[in-house]
Structures are given as structure tokens and as C-alpha cells.
TITI-766384 format. One record per residue: x, y, z of N, C-alpha, C in turn. Coordinates in steps of 0.05 Angstrom, whole numbers, plus 5000, padded with zeros to 4 digits. Example, Ala and Ser with C-alpha at 12.3 -4.5 7.8 and 13.67 -1.06 7.14 Angstrom:
<recs>
526448865156524649105156526449345156525749555142527349795143525850015157
</recs>
This chain:
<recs>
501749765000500050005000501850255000501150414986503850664979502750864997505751015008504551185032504651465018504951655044504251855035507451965021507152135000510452154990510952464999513552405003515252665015517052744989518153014989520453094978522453104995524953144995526853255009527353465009527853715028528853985022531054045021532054235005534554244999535554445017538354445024539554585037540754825024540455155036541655325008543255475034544855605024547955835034547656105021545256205017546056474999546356725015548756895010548657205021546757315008545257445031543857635012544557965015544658054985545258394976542158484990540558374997538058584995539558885018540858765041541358905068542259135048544859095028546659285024544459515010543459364992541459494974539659694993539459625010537759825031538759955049541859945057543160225062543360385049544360295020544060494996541560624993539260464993536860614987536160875019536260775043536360895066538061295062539661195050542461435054540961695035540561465008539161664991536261825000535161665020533061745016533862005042535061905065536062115086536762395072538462415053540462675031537162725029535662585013532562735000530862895018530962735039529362845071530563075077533563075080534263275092534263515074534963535052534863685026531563865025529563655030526863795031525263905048526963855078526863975108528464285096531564325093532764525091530664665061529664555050528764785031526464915042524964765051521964785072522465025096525064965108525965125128526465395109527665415093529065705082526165835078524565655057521565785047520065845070519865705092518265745114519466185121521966115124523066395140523066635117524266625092521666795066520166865071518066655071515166755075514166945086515866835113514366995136515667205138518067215123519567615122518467705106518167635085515267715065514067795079511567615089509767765104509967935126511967935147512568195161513168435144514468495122515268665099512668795095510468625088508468645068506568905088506568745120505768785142506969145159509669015151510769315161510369615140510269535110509169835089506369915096505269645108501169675107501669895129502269795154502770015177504170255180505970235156507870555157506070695132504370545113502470815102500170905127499370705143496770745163498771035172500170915187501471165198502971545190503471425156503871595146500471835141498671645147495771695139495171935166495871775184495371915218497272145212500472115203501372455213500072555200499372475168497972715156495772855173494272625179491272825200492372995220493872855236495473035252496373395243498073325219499173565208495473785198494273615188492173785176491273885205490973745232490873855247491474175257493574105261495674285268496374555259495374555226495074685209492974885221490574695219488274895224487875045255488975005271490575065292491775355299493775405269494275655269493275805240490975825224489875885212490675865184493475595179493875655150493375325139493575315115493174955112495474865105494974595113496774415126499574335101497974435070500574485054501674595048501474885059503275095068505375095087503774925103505174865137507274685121506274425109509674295101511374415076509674565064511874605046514074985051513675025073514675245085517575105091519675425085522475325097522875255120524575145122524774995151522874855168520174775156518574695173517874355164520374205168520373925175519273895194517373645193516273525220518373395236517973505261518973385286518073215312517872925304516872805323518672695344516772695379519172635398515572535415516772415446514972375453513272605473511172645487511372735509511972755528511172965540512873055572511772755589512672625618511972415618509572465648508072335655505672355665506572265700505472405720505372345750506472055750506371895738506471585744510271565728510871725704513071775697512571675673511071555660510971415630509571645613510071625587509971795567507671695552505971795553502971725542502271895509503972105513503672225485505772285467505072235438507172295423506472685402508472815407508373055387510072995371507473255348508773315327509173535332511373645314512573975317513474005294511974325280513574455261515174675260516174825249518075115257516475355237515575525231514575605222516175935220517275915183519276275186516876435208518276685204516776875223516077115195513777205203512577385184513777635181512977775164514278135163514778225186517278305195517578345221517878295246516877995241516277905269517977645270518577425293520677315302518577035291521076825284520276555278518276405294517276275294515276095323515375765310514975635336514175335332511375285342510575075326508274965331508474625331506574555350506274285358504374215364503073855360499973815380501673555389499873435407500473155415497573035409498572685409496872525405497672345435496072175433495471975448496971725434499071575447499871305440497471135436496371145448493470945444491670865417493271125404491771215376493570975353495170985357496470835344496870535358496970495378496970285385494170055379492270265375489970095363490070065331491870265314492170125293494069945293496669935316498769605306497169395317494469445338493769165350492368955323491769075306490568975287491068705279494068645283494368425267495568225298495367905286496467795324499167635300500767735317504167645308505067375329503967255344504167115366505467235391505667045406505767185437508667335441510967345416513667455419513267675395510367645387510967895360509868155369511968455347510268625354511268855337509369065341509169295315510169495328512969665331514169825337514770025312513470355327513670595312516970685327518870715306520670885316522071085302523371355321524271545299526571425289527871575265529871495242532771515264531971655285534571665307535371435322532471255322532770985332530971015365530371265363528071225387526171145389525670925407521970725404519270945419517870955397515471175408513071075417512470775394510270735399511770415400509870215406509969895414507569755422506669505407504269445406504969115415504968915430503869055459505769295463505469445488506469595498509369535517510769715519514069555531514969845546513269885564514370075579517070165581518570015589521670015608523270055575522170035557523370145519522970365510519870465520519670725506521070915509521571095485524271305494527471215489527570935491530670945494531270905464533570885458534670905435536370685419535670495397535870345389538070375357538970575358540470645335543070495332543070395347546670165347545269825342542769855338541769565323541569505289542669305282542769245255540369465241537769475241536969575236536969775224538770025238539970335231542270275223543670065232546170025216547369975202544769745193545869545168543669655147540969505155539069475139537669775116537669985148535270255141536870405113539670435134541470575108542270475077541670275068540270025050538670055033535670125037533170115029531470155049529670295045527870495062525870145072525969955053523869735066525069455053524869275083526269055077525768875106527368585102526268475121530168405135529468235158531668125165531967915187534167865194533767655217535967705234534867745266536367845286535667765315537767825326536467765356535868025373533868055391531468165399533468415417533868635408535668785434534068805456530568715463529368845486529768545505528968285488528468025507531567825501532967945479535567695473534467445450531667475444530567245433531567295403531267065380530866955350529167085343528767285329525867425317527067385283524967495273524167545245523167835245524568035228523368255224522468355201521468625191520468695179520469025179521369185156520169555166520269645145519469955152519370085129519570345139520470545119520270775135517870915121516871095134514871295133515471485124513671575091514471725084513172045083515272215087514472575100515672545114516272355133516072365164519172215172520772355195522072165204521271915223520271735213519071495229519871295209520571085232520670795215518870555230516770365214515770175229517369965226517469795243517869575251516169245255516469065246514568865260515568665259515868485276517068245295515268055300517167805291515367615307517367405312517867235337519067085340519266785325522666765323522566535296521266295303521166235337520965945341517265965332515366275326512666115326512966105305515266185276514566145256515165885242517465775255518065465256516065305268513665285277512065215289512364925277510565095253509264905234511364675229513464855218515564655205516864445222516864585251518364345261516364095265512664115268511163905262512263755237512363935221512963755192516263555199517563705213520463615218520263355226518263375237517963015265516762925245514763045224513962825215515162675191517362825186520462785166521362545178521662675207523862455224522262125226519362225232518461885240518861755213517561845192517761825165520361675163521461755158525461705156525461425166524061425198524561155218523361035213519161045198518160825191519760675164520460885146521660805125524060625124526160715136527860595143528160315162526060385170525860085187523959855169523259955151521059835129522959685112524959845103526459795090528359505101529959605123531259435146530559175143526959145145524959005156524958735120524258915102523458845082526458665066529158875079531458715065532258465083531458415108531558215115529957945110527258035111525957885101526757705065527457895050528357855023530457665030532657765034535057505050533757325052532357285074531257065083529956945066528157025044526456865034528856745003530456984998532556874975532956554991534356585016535056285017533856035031530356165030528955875025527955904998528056104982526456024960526155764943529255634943528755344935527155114963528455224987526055055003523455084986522855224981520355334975518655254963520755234933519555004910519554704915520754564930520754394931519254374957518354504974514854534984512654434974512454634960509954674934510454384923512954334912512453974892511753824921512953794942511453674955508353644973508153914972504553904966503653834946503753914929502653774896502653414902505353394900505153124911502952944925502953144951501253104969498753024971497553284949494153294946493353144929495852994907494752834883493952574906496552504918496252294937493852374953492052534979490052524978487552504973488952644934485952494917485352204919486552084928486051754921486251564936488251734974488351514990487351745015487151555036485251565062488451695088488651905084491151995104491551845136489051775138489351665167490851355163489151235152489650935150491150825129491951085102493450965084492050795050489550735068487150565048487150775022486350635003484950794975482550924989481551114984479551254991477251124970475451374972471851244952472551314933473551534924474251704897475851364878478151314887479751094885477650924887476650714903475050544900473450574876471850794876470150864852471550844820473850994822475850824796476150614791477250444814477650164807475149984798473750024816470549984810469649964778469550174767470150334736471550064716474250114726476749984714475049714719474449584741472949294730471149284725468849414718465649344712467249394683468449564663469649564642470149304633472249274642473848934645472248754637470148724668467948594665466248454636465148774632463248804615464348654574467748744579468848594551469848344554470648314579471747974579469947794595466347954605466847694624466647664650464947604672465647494696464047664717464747754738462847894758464648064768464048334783464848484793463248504823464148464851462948374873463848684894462148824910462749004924461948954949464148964967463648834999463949095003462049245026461549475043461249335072462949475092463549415117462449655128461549655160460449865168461549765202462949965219463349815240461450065258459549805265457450015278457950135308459650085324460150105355463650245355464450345330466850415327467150755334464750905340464451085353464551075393464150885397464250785436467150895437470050775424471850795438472451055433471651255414472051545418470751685440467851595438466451735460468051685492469751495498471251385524473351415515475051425494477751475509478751625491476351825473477352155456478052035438478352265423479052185385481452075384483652095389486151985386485651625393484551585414483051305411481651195390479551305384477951335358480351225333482451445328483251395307485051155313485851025332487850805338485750555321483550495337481950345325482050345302481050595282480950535262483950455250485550505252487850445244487450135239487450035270487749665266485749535251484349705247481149505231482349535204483249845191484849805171487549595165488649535182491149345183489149065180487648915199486248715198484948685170483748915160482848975121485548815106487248925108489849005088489748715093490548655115492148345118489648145108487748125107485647925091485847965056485648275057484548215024487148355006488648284997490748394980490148714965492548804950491648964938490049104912490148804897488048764878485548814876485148724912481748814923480749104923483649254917483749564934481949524956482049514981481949595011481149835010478449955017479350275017477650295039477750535056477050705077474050885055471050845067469650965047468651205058467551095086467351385103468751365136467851485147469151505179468951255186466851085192467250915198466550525179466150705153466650525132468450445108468650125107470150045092469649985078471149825043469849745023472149585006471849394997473749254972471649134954473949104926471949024904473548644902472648554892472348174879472048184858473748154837474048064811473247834807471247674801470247384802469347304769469947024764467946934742465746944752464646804776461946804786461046834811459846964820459246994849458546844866458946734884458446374897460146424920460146144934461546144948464946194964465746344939468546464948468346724961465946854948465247124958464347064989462046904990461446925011463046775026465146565031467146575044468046835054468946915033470147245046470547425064466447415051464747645069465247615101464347305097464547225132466647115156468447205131472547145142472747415158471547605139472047945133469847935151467947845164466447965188467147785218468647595217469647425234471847565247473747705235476447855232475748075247473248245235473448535245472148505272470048235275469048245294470948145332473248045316474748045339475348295351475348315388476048515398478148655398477648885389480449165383481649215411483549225416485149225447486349575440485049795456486149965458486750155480489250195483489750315509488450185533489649845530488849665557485949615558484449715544481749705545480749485511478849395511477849175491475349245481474549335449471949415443471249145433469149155423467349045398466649255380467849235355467049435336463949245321463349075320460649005315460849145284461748965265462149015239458648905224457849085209455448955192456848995157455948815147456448755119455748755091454648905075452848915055453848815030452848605015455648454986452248564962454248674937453248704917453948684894452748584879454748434848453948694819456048664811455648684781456748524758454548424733451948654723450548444744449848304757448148144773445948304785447448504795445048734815445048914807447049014789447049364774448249344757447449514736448549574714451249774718450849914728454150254736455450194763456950364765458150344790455950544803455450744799453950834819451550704834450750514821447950394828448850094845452050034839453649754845453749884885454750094884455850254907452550314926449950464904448150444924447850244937446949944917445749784920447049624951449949614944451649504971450749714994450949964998449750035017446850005025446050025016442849945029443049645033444749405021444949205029445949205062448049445059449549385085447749525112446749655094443249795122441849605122441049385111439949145110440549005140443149025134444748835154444349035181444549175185445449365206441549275216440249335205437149335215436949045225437548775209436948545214439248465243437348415258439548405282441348185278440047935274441147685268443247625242443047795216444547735200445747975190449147925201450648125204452548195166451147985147452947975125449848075112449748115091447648145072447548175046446647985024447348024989444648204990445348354968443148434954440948204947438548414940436448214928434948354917433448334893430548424892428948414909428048194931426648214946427348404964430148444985430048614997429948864984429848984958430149264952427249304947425649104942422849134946421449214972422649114991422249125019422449445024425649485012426049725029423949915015422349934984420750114965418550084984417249904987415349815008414149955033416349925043416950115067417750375072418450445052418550835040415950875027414650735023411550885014410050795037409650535058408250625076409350815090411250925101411551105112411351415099411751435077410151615063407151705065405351435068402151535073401751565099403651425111403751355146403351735156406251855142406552125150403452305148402152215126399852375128397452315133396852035150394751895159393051975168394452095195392352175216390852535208392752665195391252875185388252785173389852515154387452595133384852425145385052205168382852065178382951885161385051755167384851485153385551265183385751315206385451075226382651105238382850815246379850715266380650575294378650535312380150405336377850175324379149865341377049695340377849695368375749465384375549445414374949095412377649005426376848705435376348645457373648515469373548465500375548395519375148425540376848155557374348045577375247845578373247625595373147565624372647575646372547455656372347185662374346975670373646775664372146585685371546725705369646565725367846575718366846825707363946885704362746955679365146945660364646905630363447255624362947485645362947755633365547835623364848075613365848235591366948485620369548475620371148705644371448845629372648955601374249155591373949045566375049225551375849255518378949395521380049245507383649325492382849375458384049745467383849855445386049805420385049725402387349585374386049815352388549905339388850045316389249995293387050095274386349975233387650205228388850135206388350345179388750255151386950485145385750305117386650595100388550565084389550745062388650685034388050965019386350934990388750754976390750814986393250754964394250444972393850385000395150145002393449935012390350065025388149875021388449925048387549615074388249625093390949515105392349665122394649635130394749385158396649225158396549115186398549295208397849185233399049455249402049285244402849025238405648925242407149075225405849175209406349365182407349655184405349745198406649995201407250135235406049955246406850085278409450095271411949845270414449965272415850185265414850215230414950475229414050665235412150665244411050925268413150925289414250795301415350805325419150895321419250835293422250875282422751155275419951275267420351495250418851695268418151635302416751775322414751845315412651765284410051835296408451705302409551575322407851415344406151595358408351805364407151955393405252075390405652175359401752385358399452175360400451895339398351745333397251645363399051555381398151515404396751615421397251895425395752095430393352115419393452135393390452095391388851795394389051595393389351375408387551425426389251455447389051635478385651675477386051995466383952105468382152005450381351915436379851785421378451515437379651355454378951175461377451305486378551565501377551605526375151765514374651875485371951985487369651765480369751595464367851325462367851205488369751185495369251005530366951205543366951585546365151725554362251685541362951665517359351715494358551405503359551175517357651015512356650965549358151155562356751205592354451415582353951575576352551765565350451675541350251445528348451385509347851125527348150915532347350695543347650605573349750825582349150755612350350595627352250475611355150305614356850405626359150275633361950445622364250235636364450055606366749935610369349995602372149875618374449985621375249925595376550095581378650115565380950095563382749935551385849925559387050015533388650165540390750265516393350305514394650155494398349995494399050335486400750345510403750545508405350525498406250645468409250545456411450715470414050505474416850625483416950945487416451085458417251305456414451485467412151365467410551625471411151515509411151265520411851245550413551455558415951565542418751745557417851945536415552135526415452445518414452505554415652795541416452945567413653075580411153045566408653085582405952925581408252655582405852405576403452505607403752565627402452475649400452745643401953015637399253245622397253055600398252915584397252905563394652595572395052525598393352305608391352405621391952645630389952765650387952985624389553045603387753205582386053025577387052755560384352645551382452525569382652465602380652415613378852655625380352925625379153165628376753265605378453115577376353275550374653095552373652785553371852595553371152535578371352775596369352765623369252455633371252335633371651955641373151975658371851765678373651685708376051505699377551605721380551545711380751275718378151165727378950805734377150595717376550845690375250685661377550645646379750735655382550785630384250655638385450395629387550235638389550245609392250245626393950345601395750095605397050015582398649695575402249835571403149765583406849755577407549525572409849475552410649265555412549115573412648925573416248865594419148945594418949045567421149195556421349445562419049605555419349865573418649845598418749715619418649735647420749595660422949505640425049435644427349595641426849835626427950015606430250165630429150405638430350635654428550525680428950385706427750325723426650565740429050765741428351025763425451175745427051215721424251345705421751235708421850965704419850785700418350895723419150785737417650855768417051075773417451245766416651525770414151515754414651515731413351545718409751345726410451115729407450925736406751025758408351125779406851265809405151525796406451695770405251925778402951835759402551585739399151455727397851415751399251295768396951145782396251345801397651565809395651765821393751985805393751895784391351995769389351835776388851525784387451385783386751205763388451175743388951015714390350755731389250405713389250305729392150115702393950015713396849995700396449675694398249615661397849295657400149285647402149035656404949015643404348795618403548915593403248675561404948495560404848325544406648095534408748015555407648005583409547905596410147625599413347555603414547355597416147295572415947515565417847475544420247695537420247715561423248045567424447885588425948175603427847935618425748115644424948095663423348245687425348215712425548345727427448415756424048335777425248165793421448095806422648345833424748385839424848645861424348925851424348945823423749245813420949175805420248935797416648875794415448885820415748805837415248915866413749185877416549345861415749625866413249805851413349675831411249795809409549895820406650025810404850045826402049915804403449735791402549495775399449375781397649325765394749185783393948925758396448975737395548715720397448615698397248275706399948275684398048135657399348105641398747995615399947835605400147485601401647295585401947305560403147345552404447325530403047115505401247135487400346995470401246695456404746755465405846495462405746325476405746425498405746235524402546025520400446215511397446075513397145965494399345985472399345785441398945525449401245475461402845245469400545075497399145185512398045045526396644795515396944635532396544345528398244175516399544345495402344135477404544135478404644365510408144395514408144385543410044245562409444315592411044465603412644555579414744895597413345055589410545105576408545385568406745365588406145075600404745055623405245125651407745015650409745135671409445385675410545605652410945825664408045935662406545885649404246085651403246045688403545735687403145685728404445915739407345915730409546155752408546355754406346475728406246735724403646785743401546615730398846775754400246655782401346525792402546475823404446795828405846825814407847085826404947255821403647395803401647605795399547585820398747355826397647325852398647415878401047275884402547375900403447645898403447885884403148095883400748225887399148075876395648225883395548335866396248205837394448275805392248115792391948235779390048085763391647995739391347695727392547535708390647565676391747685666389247625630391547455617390547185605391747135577390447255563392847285538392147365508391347215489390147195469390546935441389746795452387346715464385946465479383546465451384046155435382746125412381545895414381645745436381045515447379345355466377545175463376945185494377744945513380044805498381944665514383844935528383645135520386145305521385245535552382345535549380545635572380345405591379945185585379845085605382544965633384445005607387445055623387245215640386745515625387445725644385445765664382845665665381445525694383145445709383845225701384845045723387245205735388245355723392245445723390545685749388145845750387246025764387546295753387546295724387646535707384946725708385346965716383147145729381347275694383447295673381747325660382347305627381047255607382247225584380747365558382247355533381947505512382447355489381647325461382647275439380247165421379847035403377846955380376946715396377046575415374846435424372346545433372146875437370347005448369447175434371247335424370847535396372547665382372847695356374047795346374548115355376348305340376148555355373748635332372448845351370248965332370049295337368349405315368349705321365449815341366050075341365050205375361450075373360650125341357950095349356549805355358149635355358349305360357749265387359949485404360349405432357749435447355949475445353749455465352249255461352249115434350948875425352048685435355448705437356248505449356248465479356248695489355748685522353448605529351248565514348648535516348748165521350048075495350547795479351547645503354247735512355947635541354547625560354047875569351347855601349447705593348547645571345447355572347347125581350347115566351446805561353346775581353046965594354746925621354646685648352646715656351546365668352846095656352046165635352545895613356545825611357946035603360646075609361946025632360246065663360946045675361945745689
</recs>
């Protein structure tokens, strides 16, 4: 059997360039970073002297705007206009600040002109003052940040005006700053970069001078708020740089690395390839050909077959109990098992058979045969002898309980697909039939199984459509030859399948759970005729009605006993209900619970077909039991067997000794009554007395019994 195939991986030694390749790329890209930081930085500090520039002409025309008002002032003041006043000899404007105020600060700035002196008379000056305030509300205008600011000063370098305001400055004299030294004497307007003569700080400046007037503005703003921005951008250069770089780092290692598995790599991949062809066709656990494979070979001989000749035979294995050792000792157990059942396969049937694994817990080989006979079935039952020996795992010993399904081709099918159904439903054959654990196909059984998919087909829609009837068979008293009760038995009569026997379809009712409705209505059905014939005739004999397994353990059988004696207004000691020995053998604790909480409804309890289960007489004890029932076989046999006589004696002696009441069943006889006289049998049932009959019978016959009762007796 070929296993699973490996490659070998190869071993590789390669240096890898990626590292180098990514210092190189790293370096370049650092020169690019830093290259577009330093251009960013230069444009950033431009700009913003630009705009101080732009900032400082706006403010030195405002201001050139104010001396004018001023001068027109001043003018009208001494009765001539104000362009007389400047364009007179000697009468340059003279600005200085004012005299300084009780507190010592200088609050006003003058202007002063000189004015010749007229015919005769001696020269004079003229002057007004303003208010700093006046101007200080035009530099507040603009916000330069918390180190910027708009300084008016004369061309001598004296600070007049300052926005904010800088007390401990006004007045003094600034003429030994780049400003007057470098810049003014230069160009009347320009920018520059210096440090702060009032705080020591990095500023950015900006001025211009004022023209008429000796005044120059000024405006400042410190470099670090104009780097603000940029140094955000800076970090985000820098992380940049470090994600990158470490990307890089990251990515040339990886490359290395993968350069020297890349031949690992390929020879990976061929050995997956490998791999998956190999799991197209074999079973990874156990090694077996899988179904896919089986189904080929299958193919490959019905082919064969079909041009040379002979039979093609399909054995399907099913190990039904091969789920226990997982459930106890976990999947790794589970799969041990299957392992050895595969080895036990291999070692019986060669490889010719292909052996294959079909599902989890099924197997399958094919038989190349001239004819199908006894070599096959040899086989089958070597191959169920084998698997059925105990699997020893982990100190512990299962029974995998193998069932067997054999199917031929062309014998049973024409294809493989129909070769493959046919064996499985053979091998569900087997699995159902308790006794026969191998199973060939047949027409008959595939008839069986069609059979039984259409009664259960009409089965499913019976009771909707009112297709069952109850009939009612007496039971007898046999002292006195009355009529105690009726045992309710179930007809149905289908358009499609005529009338059904219950051997027929109860099982399947009980396989496919719908027992439990049918029963239920049952139930109630029987407990409302048991009411209509207290209510029409004035009767009211007991009714008994058989509990199947499954409707005994639904979870509100004891609601559903007290409904139907609630809806058919019937005393609960007209309604006697039948278990069999099997279910009162079943779950003992349940059991018992369950018959205590009938019998305190007042429902009176009958254990059916007893004697033919296995019974516990200390858990029958307990019951709260008031009647047993012999078993129909047992009353066959009376008179012609003396172990049927025997035990039916054991049975009314213990039933007695409990304090029940004894019914045989199938009493067809009156050698067979007169037994169960003598044996002390309390009461009996079957075609010596009457057949079962339907509801409107029953009063005729209670009528018929009570005349012939004396006579019986």
C-alpha cells in the first residue's frame, strides 16, 4: 500500500545583497529628507519676512495716513493749511514723545513744526500731541504671536510707539541695532533676521520707513512661532525617515531570508502537489484507497467485466460500535481503532481488492470473480469474523460490531453508481436485521426497502387525513364469562395501500416517532367513546390502551393523560393503560416515577406480553402494577408443551402473590380456557370469544355476554 510521498528539502547558503541594497536606498532617501526639510525651512523663513515686509509698508502708510491728520490738524490750529505748513522753509516735521505723566510714563507722542516768522516778526514753533493709544489700536490689528510686535520708531532709533506695549523701551534709543546700521541705510523697506535687543530672543523682522516723516515701522515676530509649523512637519520627516527605514531594514531582511528558502520553497509546493494528488486517492489516516479510488477501480472492473466476462462483487463494511471507543477514550483513541481494523482489512484482502476507507467509519473492497458463489461469501464472513474480533486499545477491549452489505455486478446493477448504492442499502439491510450481520443484495429486499418508504410516506399523512379507526376486543372474565374491559387495537385502511396491518406499520410509526401523535390520539379517542357510551347506554366499561416506548418517555405524557380524561369527562378508573416488559425494564428510576405519577391519576396499570423480556421480580415489586398479561405464546402452546404450562403456572402464582390480576392473550381455544381455569387465570381475551370489533358493535356484544354469562360460567 503506497504511503504518503515526501520530497526532500534542499539545503541553500546564499548571502543576501537585499541588506546592502537598503543602506543604499536608506542614505539616499536621508540626503532627499534632509534636502526637503532645509528647503521647507529656508521657504518657511521667506515667507514669513515677506509677510512681516508686506505687514510693516501696510502700517507705515496707516501711519503715514495719521501724521497727515495730525499735520492737517495742526494746520488748522494756526489758521493756514496744512500744505503750506509742510511745504514752508524749515518746517520739517518733528516728532519726539511727550512730557511724561505723575506715574513717569509717556502717554503722548508730538508733532512739531518751525514756522519762518512773518514781516517783522520773530520765527515760532508749533506742535499738537496725540495719544499713544491712537496708534496702538492701529498695530493691535494684526496677532504676530505671543513674541510678536509692531514698533513705531524715529529714524534716530528712538521707540515711540509698541504694540503690545513695553514700557521700560519707550524712549530709549535703538540706533546701534542692525536695523539703523545695516538694513535702514540700504533701502527704506526690507526684512531681516536678528536677535531681539529688548528680550535676547530669535525674531524675524520686517520695516519700512514712513514717508514725510522721520518714522520707521517695525514688525516682529519670533522665529520659534514661525518654525512652528515646520518643526511639526520636521517630526513628521523624522518618524517618516524611521518608519521608512525600518521598512526597509524590515523588508531587506525578510528578502534575505526568503532568497534562501526560496528553493526550500519550490520543493514545498512539489511536495504539496505531491501531496494532494496522493489525497485524491488515499485515506491519510489509515493509508487505504479512499471512495474516489475505489470508485475508479470499480470503473476499471465493471469495464473489464463488461468485455471479457465474469462478475464484479462490492463488499461494504460498516463498524457500527466504532464510535464507543471515541466517546471513552477521545479521538486519538477513535483513530487508533480505526487504524487496526484497517491493518486487519489489508492483511485479509490483497491489493488487487483495493481495501479502501469509504467513510469514517466505513470500509469497502471490490472481487473480481467469474461467478459469484461461494468464494465471495467465504470472504464476506472471514471479513466479518476478523473485524468482529476485539480491538485492544489503550488496555481497554471494544467490539466494533462490523455489519456487511455484498453486491454484484451486472448481477445487481448495471454502473458503478447503482453497484455502490445497492451495497449500501444492502449493508443497512444488515445493520437493521439484528441476526444477519452479512447481507447480498436482492430484489426482494430492495422491494422491501420501496415498500416501506411508501408506507411511511402515507403513514406521515394518515392521521391528518382520517384514515385510522380504533377496533375494541373484550376481555373476559373467566369465572363468570362477563365482559371486564375492551383493549383498544388500531386499523388503517389507506386509499393507496388498502388496509394496512399494524405489524406493518406500527414499527414504522415507532422508528420514524410518529407514534407519539398517533398515540395520543389513540389516547383521546378511546377515552371519548369510553365517555359517549356512559352517556348513550349507561355503561361504562374499562378501556385499555398499549403505550409505545417512545410516547411512555415524551416529556408530558402524564399532562397529556389527564387531558384526555379531562376532555371525555371519564373516570380515571375506566382507562387502563398496557406497557410492555421491555419498557418497564427500560430506565427503572424513570419507570417508576413515571407509573406512580399514572396511578395517582387513578388510571389503572397492565404490564403486556409478559414473559417474554427479561423482568427484575424486586423492581416488579415496586411497580404500582394491578395487572399482568401472558404473552400469547405462552397460551399457544398450552396443552402441547409443559414448559408453556409451567410458566404460565409461575406467572398467575407470582401475579397473585403480588395482588394482580392475570389476562391471557390469544385464547382461541376451549381446551386453552379450560387450562387457564384450572392454572387460576383471572381473565382472558382472543377469537374464542370475539374477534376485535368496532365501537357500534360494543353494546350488542355486552348485551350477547351478560345473557351467556351463566352458561360460560
Amino acid at each position: 500500500m503506497p504511503d504518503s510521498p515526501t520530497t526532500p528539502l534542499p539545503e541553500t547558503h546564499r548571502v543576501p545583497r537585499a541588506l546592502a541594497v537598503a543602506g543604499l536606498l536608506i542614505v539616499a532617501i536621508t540626503l532627499a529628507l534632509a534636502g526637503l526639510l532645509v528647503s521647507s525651512y529656508r521657504s518657511t523663513v521667506e515667507r514669513e519676512e515677506t509677510n512681516l515686509l508686506n505687514l510693516a509698508e501696510a502700517y507705515a502708510a496707516q501711519t503715514h495716513y495719521a501724521m497727515l491728520a495730525l499735520d492737517t490738524r495742526l494746520a488748522r490750529s494756526i489758521d493756514i493749511d496744512s500744505d503750506s505748513a509742510a511745504a514752508a522753509p524749515g518746517s520739517e516735521p518733528q516728532v519726539a514723545l511727550g512730557a511724561p505723566d505723575r506715574d513717569g510714563r509717556r502717554t503722548t507722542v508730538t508733532l512739531a513744526r518751525s514756522l519762518p516768522a512773518a514781516e517783522g516778526g520773530a520765527a515760532r514753533r508749533v506742535a499738537i500731541d496725540t495719544d499713544v493709544s491712537y496708534f496702538q489700536r492701529i498695530f493691535a490689528s494684526s496677532d504676530l504671536g505671543s513674541g510678536g510686535s509692531v514698533t513705531l520708531l524715529r529714524r534716530d532709533g528712538v521707540m515711540l510707539v509698541r504694540s503690545p506695549t513695553l514700557p521700560q523701551a519707550i524712549g530709549r534709543s535703538f540706533l546701534d541695532t542692525p536695523l539703523f546700521q545695516v538694513h535702514l541705510p540700504r533701502m527704506p523697506a526690507g526684512a531681516f533676521e536678528t536677535t531681539s535687543p529688548t528680550d535676547g530672543k530669535r525674531r524675524l523682522y520686517g520695516y519700512s520707513a514712513v514717508a514725510d516723516y522721520p518714522l520707521v515701522i517695525i514688525t516682529g515676530r519670533d522665529k520659534a512661532d514661525t518654525l512652528a509649523v515646520w518643526r511639526g512637519w520636521l517630526w513628521v520627516g523624522v518618524l517618516a525617515w524611521l518608519l521608512l527605514s525600518s521598512t526597509l531594514a524590515l523588508l531587506a531582511w525578510r528578502i534575505g531570508r526568503e532568497a534562501e528558502r526560496q528553493a526550500a520553497l519550490i520543493a514545498r509546493l512539489t511536495s504539496s502537489e505531491n501531496r494532494l494528488t496522493w489525497l485524491a486517492d488515499f485515506d491519510p489516516l489509515t493509508g487505504l484507497p479512499n471512495q474516489n479510488r475505489l470508485r475508479r477501480a470499480l470503473g476499471e472492473a465493471t469495464d473489464a467485466a463488461a468485455r471479457e466476462g465474469g462478475q464484479v462483487v462490492l463488499v461494504l463494511v460498516a463498524l457500527e460500535r466504532l464510535h464507543e471507543v471515541g466517546d471513552l477514550l477521545g479521538h486519538e483513541a477513535g483513530e487508533e481503532a480505526v487504524r487496526e481494523a484497517a491493518a486487519r482489512l489489508r492483511r485479509l484482502a490483497p491489493e488487487a481488492m483495493c481495501p479502501a476507507r469509504v467513510k469514517a467509519n466505513e470500509f469497502g473492497l471490490l472481487v473480481r470473480t467469474a461467478q459469484a458463489g461461494e468464494a465471495v461469501d467465504g470472504l464476506a464472513f472471514e471479513l466479518h469474523a476478523r473485524l468482529s474480533e476485539p480491538v485492544r486499545v489503550r488496555e481497554r477491549e471494544f467490539h466494533l460490531e462490523p455489519v456487511i452489505g455484498v453486491a454484484a455486478y451486472p448481477q445487481d446493477a448495471g454502473s458503478v453508481n447503482e453497484l455502490m448504492r445497492l451495497a449500501d442499502i444492502a449493508m443497512h439491510r444488515a445493520r437493521g436485521d439484528g441476526g444477519e450481520p452479512v447481507h447480498f443484495h436482492s430484489d426482494a429486499s430492495h422491494s422491501h426497502l420501496d415498500e416501506r418508504l411508501l408506507v411511511e410516506e402515507q403513514l406521515r399523512r394518515a392521521l391528518e387525513r382520517g384514515e385510522f379507526s380504533l377496533v375494541y376486543q373484550p376481555k373476559i372474565a373467566i369465572a363468570s364469562g362477563c365482559i371486564t374491559g375492551f383493549e383498544v387495537l388500531l386499523r388503517w385502511h389507506n386509499p393507496l395501500l388498502g388496509q394496512v396491518s399494524p405489524a406493518r406499520f406500527i414499527p414504522i410509526a415507532e422508528q420514524t416517532g410518529l407514534i407519539v401523535g398517533i398515540g395520543n390520539w389513540v389516547l383521546r379517542s378511546a377515552c371519548e367513546q369510553a365517555s359517549a357510551w356512559r352517556r348513550e347506554y349507561g355503561f361504562q366499561p374499562r378501556v385499555a390502551v398499549n403505550l409505545s416506548i417512545r410516547q411512555f418517555y415524551q416529556k408530558d405524557l402524564l399532562d397529556t393523560i389527564a387531558s384526555a380524561l379531562a376532555g371525555a369527562e371519564l373516570a380515571p378508573d375506566a382507562l387502563a393503560l398496557e406497557i410492555t416488559e421491555s419498557i418497564a425494564m427500560s430506565r427503572i428510576d424513570v419507570v417508576e416515577r413515571l407509573l406512580a405519577g399514572i396511578r395517582a391519576l387513578g388510571v389503572e396499570l397492565a404490564i403486556d406480553d409478559f414473559g417474554t423480556g427479561y423482568s427484575s421480580l424486586a423492581y416488579l415489586k415496586r411497580f404500582p402494577v394491578q395487572c399482568l398479561k401472558v404473552d400469547r405464546a405462552f397460551v399457544h402452546d398450552l396443552g402441547r408443551d409443559a414448559d408453556s404450562t409451567a410458566i404460565v403456572r409461575a406467572i398467575v402464582a407470582l401475579g397473585h402473590g403480588l395482588k394482580m390480576r392475570i389476562v391471557a392473550e390469544g385464547v382461541e381455544t376451549e381446551m386453552q380456557l379450560a387450562l387457564l381455569r384450572e392454572l387460576g387465570c383471572d381473565e382472558a381475551q382472543g377469537y374464542l370469544f370475539a374477534r376485535p370489533v368496532e365501537a357500534a358493535a360494543v353494546p350488542a356484544l355486552l348485551l350477547t355476554r351478560d345473557s351467556q354469562a351463566p352458561t360460560s360460567a
